[in-house]
N, C-alpha and C positions, 0 to 999 in steps of 0.2 A: 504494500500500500504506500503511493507515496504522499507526502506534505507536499503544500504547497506554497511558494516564496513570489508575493507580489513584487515586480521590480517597478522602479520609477522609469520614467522614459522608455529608451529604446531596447538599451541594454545595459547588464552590469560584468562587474569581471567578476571570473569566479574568485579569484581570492575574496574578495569584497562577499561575495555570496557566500563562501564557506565561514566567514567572521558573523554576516550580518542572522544566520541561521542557526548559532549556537556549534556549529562544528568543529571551531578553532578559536583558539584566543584571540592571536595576531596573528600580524602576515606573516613574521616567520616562524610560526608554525605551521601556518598553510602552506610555505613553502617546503619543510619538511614532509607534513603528508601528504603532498603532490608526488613528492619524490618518490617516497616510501609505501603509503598505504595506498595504492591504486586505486586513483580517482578515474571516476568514469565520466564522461559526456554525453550523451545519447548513443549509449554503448561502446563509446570508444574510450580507451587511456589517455589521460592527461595530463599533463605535467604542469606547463604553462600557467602561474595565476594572472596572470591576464590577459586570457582565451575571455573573448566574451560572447556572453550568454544572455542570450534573447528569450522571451515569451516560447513555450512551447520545449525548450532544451530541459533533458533533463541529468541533474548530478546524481551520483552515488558516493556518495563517501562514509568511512564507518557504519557499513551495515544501512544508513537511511537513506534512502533516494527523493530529492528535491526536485518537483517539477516548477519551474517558471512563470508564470502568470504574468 
């Protein structure tokens, strides 16, 4: 089941998404569990915290998967 993460505007970055969602403290942390804990995108691997992420993308990280709104 996933949550869901309304973004303002167009897009946001995933770092920004994994901090603003409760998945990470800061960015570098997210930069570490990009590296490390295989983040997904709409099923693909991620590394990049600022890949960005539009309405409809969805994250997996830690187990929850966050869809975009």
């Amino acid at each position: 089941m996933s949550e869901e993460f309304a973004i303002r505007g167009d897009t946001i970055r995933l770092g920004q998404l994994l901090k603003a969602a409760g998945l990470v403290d800061s960015g570098a942390e997210a930069k570490v569990v990009l590296a490390e804990d295989g983040v997904t995108v709409n099923g693909e691997p991620e590394t990049r915290r600022g890949r960005q992420i539009r309405a409809g993308d969805v994250v997996v990280a830690h187990g929850r998967e966050i869809r975009a709104v």
